[in-house]
C-alpha positions as CSV (number, residue, x, y, z in Angstrom):
1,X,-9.9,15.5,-27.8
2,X,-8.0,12.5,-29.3
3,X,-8.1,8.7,-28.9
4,X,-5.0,9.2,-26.5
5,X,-5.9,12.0,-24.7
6,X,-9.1,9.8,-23.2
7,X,-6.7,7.1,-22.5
8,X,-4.4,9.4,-20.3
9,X,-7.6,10.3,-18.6
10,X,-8.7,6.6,-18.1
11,X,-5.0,5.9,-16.6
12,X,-5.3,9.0,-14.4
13,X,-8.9,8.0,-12.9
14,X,-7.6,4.3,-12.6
15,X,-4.1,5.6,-11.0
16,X,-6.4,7.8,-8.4
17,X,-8.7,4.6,-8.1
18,X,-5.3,2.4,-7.1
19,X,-4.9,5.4,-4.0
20,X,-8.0,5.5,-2.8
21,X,-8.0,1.4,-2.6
22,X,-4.4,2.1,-1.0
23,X,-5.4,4.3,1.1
24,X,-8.0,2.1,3.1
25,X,-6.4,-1.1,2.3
26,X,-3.3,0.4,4.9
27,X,-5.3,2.1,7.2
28,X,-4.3,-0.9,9.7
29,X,-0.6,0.0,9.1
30,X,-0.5,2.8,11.6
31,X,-4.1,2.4,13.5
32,X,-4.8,-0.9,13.9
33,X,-2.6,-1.4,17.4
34,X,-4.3,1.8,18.9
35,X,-7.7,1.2,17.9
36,X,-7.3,-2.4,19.4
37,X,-5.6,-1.2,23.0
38,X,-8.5,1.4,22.9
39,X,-5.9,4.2,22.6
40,X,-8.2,5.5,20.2
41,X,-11.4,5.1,19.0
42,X,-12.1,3.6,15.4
43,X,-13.6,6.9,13.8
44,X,-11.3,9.0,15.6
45,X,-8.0,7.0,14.5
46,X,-9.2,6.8,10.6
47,X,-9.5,10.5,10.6
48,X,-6.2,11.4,12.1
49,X,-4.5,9.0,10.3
50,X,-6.3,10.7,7.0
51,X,-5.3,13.9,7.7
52,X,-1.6,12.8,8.4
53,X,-1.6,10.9,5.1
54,X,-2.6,14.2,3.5
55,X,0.5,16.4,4.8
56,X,2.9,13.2,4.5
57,X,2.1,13.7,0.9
58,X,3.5,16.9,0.4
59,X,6.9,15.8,2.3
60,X,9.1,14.3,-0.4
61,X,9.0,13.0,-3.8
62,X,11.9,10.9,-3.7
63,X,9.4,7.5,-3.8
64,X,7.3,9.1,-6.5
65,X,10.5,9.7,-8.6
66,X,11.7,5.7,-7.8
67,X,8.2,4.5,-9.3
68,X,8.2,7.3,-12.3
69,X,12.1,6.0,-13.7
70,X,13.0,2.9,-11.6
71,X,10.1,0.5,-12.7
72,X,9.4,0.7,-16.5
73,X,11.9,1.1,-19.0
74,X,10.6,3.6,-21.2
75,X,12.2,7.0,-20.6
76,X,15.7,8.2,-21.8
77,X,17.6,10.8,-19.2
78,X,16.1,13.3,-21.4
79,X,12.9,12.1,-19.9
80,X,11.1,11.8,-23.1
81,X,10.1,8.2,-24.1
82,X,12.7,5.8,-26.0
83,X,12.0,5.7,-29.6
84,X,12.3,2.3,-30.0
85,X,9.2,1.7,-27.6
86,X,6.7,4.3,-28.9
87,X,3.9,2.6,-31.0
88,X,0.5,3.8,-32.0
89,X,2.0,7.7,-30.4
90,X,1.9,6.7,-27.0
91,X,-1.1,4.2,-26.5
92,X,1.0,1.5,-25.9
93,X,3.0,2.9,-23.5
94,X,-0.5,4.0,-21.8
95,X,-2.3,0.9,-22.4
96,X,1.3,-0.3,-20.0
97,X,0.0,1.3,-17.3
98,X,-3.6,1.3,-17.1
99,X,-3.1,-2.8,-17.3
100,X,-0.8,-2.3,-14.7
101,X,-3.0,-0.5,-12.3
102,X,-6.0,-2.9,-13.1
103,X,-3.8,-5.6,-11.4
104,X,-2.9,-3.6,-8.3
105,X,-6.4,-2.6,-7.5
106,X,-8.2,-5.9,-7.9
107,X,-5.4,-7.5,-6.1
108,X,-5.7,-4.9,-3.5
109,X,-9.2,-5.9,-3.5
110,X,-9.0,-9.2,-2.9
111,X,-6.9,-9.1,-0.2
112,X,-9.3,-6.5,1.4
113,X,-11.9,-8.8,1.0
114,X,-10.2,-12.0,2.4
115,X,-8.7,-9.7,5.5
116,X,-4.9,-9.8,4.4
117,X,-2.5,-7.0,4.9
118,X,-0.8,-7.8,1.8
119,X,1.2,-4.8,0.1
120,X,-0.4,-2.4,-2.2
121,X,3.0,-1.5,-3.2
122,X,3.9,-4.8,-4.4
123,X,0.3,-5.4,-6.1
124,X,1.4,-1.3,-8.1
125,X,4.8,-3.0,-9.0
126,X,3.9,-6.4,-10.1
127,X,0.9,-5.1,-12.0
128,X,3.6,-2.9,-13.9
129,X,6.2,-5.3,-14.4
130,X,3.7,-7.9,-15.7
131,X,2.2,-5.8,-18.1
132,X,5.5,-4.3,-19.3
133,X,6.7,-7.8,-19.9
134,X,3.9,-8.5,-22.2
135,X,4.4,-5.4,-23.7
136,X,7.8,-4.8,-24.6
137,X,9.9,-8.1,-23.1
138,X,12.2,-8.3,-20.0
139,X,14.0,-5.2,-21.5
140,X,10.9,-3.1,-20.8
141,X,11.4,-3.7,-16.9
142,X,13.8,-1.4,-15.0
143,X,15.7,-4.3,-12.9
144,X,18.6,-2.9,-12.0
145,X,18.8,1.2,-12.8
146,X,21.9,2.3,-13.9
147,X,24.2,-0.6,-12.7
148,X,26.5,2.0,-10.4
149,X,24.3,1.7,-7.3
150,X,21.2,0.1,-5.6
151,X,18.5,1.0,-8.1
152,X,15.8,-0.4,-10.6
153,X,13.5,-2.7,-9.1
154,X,16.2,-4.9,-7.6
155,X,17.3,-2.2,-5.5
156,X,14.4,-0.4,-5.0
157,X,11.3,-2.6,-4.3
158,X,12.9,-6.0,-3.8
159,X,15.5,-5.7,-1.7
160,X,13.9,-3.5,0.4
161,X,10.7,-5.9,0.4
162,X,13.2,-8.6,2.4
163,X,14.7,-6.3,4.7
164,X,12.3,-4.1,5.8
165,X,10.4,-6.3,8.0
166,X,13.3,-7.6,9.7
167,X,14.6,-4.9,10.6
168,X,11.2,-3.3,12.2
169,X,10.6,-6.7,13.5
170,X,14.3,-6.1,15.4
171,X,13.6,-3.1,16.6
172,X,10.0,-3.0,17.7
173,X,10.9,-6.7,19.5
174,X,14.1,-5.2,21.7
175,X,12.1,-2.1,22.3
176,X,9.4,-4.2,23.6
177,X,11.6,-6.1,25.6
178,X,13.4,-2.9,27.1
179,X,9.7,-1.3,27.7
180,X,9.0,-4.1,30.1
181,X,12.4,-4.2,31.7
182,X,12.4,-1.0,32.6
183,X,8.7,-0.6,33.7
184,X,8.7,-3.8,35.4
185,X,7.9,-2.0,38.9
186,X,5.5,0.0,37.4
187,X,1.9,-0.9,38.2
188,X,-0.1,-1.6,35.2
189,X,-3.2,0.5,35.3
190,X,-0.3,3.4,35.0
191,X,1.9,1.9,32.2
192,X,-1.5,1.4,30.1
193,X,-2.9,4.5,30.7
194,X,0.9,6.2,30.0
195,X,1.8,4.1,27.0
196,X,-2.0,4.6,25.6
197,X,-1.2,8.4,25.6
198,X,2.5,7.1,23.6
199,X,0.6,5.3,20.6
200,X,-1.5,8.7,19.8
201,X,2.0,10.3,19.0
202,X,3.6,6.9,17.5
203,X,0.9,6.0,15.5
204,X,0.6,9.6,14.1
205,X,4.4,9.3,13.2
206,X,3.0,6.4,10.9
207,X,0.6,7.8,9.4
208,X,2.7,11.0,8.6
209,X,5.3,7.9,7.4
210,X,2.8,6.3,5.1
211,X,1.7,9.7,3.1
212,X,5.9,10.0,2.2
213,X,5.5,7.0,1.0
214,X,2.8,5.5,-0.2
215,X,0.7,8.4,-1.8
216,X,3.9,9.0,-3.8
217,X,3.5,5.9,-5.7
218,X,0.4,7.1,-7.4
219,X,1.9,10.4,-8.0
220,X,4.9,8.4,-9.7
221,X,2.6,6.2,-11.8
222,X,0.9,9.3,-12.9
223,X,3.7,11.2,-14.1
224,X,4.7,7.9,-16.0
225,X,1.6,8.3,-17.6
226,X,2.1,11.4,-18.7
227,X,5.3,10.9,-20.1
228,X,4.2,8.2,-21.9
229,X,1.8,10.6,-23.5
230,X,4.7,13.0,-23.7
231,X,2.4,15.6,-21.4
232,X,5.7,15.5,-19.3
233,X,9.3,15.3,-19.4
234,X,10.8,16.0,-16.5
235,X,12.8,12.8,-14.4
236,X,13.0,14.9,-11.1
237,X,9.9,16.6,-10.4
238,X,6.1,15.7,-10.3
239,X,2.9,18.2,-11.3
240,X,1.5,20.0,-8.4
241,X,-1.9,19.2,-9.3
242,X,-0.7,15.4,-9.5
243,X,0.3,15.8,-5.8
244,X,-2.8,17.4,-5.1
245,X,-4.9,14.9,-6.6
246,X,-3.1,12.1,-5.2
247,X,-2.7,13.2,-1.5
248,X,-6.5,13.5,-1.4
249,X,-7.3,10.4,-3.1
250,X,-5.1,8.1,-0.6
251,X,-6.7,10.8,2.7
252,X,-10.2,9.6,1.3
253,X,-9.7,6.1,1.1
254,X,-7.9,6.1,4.8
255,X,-10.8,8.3,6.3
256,X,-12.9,5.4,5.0
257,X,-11.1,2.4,7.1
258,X,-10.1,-0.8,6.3
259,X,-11.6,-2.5,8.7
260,X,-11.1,-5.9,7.8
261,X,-6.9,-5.6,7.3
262,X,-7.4,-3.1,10.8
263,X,-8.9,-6.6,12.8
264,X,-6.5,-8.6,11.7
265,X,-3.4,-6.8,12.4
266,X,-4.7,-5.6,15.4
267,X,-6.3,-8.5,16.9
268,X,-5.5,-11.2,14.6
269,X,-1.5,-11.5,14.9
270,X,-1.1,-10.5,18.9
271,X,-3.1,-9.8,21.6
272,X,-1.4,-6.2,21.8
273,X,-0.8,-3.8,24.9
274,X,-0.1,-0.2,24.8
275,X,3.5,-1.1,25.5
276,X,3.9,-3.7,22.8
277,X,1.5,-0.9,20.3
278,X,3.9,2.0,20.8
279,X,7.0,-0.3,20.2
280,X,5.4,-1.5,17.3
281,X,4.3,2.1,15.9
282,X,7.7,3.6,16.9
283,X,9.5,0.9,14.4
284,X,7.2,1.4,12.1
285,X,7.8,5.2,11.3
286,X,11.8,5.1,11.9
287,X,11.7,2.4,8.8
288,X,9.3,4.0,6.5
289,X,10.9,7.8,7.2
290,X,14.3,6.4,6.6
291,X,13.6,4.3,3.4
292,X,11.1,7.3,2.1
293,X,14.0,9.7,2.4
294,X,16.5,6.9,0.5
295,X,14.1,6.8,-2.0
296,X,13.2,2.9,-1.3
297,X,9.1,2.1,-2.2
298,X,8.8,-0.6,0.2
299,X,6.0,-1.9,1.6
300,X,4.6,0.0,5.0
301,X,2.4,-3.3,5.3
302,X,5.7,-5.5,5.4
303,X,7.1,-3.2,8.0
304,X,3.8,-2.7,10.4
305,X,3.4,-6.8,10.6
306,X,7.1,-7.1,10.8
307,X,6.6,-4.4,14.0
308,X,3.5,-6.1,15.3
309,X,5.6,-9.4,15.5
310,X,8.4,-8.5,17.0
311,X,6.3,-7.1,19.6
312,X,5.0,-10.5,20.4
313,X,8.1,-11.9,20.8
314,X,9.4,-8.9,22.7
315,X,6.9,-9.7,25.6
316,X,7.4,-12.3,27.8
317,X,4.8,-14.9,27.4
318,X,3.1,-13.1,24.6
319,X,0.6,-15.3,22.2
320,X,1.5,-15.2,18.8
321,X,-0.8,-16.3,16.0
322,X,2.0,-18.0,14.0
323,X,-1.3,-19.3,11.4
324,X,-2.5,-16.1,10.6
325,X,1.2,-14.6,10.2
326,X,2.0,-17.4,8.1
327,X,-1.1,-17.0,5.6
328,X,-0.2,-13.5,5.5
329,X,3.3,-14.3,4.6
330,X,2.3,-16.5,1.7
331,X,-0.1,-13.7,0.2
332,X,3.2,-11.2,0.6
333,X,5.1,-14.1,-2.1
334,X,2.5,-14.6,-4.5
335,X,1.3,-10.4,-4.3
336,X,4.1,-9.8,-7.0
337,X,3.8,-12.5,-9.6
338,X,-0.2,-12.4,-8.8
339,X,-0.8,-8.5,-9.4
340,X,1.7,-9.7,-12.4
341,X,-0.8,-12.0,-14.1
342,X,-3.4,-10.0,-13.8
343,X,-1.6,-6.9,-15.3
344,X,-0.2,-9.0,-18.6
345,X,-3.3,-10.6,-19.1
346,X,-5.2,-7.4,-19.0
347,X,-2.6,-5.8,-21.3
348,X,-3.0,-8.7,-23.6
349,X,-7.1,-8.2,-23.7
350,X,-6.5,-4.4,-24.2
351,X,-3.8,-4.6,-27.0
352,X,-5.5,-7.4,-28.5
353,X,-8.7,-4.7,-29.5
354,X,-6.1,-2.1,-29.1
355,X,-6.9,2.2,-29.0
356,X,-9.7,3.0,-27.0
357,X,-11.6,0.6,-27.3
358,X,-9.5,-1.4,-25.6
359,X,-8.8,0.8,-22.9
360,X,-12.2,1.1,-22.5
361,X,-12.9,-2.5,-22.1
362,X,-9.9,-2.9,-19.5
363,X,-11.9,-0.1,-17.8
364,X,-15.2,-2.0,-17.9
365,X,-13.3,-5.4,-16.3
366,X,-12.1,-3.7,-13.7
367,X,-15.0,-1.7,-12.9
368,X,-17.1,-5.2,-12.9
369,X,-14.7,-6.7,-11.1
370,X,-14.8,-4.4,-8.6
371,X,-18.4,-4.3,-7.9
372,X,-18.4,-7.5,-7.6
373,X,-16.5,-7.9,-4.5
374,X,-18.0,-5.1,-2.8
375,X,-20.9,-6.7,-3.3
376,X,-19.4,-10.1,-1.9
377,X,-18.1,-8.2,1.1
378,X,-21.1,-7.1,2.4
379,X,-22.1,-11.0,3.5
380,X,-19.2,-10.8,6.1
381,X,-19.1,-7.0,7.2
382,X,-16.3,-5.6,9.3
383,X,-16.9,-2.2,10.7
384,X,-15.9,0.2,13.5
385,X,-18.6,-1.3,15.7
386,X,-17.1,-5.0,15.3
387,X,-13.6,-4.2,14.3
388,X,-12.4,-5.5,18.1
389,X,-14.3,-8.2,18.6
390,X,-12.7,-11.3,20.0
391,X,-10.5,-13.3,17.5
392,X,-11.3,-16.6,16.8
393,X,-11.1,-17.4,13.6
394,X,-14.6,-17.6,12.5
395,X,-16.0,-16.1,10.2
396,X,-17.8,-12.3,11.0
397,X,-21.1,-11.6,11.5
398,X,-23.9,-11.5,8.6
399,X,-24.1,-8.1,7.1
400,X,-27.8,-7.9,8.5
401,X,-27.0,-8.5,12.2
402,X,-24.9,-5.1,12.0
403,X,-26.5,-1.6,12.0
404,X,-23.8,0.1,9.9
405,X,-20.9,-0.9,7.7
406,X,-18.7,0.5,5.8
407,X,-15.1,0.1,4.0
């Protein structure tokens, strides 16, 4: 078992580390309105949405294949990688994407700890990018595919970054509007009840949504991997046992809950109705099933906040937290170049002791890093028992005036 063969299997645990972190750092994208209208409870919506993630896995690979040849530049059509980027047989190319993931997770992290549904598909792509510019230059970045159509990163992440919301946002907002237009007679202990029933099915539809998506990112970095390590060739298919390990990872992380990115999409952006919830989860899944089937990896946090607000403006006299939607909005700019730091500066430290020794100390930073903010979460804990308390902006609870808490 060579020096290369380890660091395939340090990118593979580190790829299945990024899913798991992905898994509860979305939860909130397709739970957070129904556990805050009490449509469901908190245990009870992480393990649906889990187990939706898992089948949504197994849908497509259309994402998967965008992440595996639209990102990095290192594979011909023959799917082999380019000669002119191989160095040290593969490690390089390896070393690419380890640094790549160590900047998605701890920005993934971070967010989680300061409670900001940033996109873990943005942190995945700018960790990439940023370590396959310190690599191997711009030309090691996939901007624009083959120049005949919408492709490369362009195409595929950024653009879709910029529309997505809107579009949910426009939809979830008119179908708010025409909820309450049409109910308007309706008492409201019925249209709760009847709408409550509604998010069950719409938020399922999300979380169904999010395993097309989002566990297919993983699955794409880990087939780059394993071209890199010219394990695999193929530029239109993924390992079954990739998919496999993948769908479970991102189920496992869900199951967990997010808890802190759950409170504040759910109570931190609008005070939320069942109405408003069922708008919002409906827009959701129509984006994410459409652009999954395109191919587009956008971000299902972009398009669940863009959902939320429209919602809030749907409603007549609705509140909306304009503060918290515009820190949120900030960490959504600086998640690409950020995750993009992280991932070159880690590439530099790796390729500056190079082999496996550097990949093992990339390993260690992360693994450090890590710890360390688990640790720091546990002075504020979030949980399922506190997850819909009253917003105000404060600061939660000490982690010794809770019983439990978790993820």
């Amino acid at each position: 078992m060579g020096p290369e063969f380890i660091i395939l299997l340090l990118v593979i645990v580190t790829a299945l580390a990024f899913d798991f972190t992905n898994g509860f750092h979305d939860t909130g994208n397709a739970m957070a309105t129904s556990i805050a209208t009490g449509a469901l409870k908190p245990k009870a919506a992480v393990a649906l949405s889990a187990v939706l993630n898992l089948v949504g896995a197994f849908l497509s690979v259309e994402v998967a294949l965008t992440v595996t040849n639209a990102v990095i530049n290192i594979q011909g059509k023959d799917g082999a990688p380019k000669p002119e980027f191989l160095a040290n047989n593969g490690e390089q190319l390896l070393m690419i994407v380890l640094a790549g993931l160590v900047g998605g997770i701890l920005w993934n992290l971070l967010t989680w700890l300061l409670g900001l549904p940033s996109s873990s598909s943005h942190a995945l792509f700018g960790g990439l990018i940023g370590s396959a510019i310190a690599a191997l230059g711009f030309a090691g970045v996939n901007w624009q595919g083959d120049g005949t159509k919408l492709g490369g990163v362009v195409g595929k992440v950024i653009l879709p970054a910029l529309v997505s919301p809107i579009i949910a946002g426009i939809v979830a907002g008119i179908g708010t509007w025409l909820i309450y237009k049409i109910t308007a007679s309706v008492a409201d202990r019925y249209k709760e009840n009847g709408f409550r029933w509604g998010q069950i099915g719409s938020a399922s539809l999300v979380s169904l949504a999010h395993g097309t998506n989002d566990a297919q990112k993983t699955m794409g970095v880990i087939t780059l991997a394993l071209i890199a390590a010219g394990q695999w060739h193929s530029t239109t298919g993924v390992p079954l046992w990739v998919k496999l390990a993948c769908a479970f990872a991102i189920a496992l992380g869900t199951y967990l809950g997010g808890w802190r990115i759950i409170r504040t999409l759910g109570k931190g952006l609008v005070e939320i109705t069942s109405p408003q919830g069922m708008a919002a989860e409906s827009a959701s899944a129509a984006t994410i099933l459409v652009s999954s089937h395109l191919g587009f990896a956008l971000s299902t946090t972009h398009v669940a906040t863009g959902s939320i607000l429209g919602t809030g403006l749907g409603k007549p006299g609705a509140q909306v937290r304009w503060g918290v939607a515009g820190r949120m909005v900030l960490a959504w700019m600086i998640t690409l170049p950020a995750a993009g730091l992280v991932g070159a500066l880690t590439y530099w430290i790796g390729s500056t002791i190079s082999g496996l020794a550097g990949a093992l100390v990339v390993f260690a930073i992360l693994v450090a890093f890590s710890v360390y903010m688990y640790i720091r979460s546990r002075r504020s804990a979030v949980d399922h028992n506190s997850v819909n308390d009253e917003w105000d902006d404060a600061p939660a609870a000490p982690a010794a005036e809770r019983q439990t808490a978790s993820v």
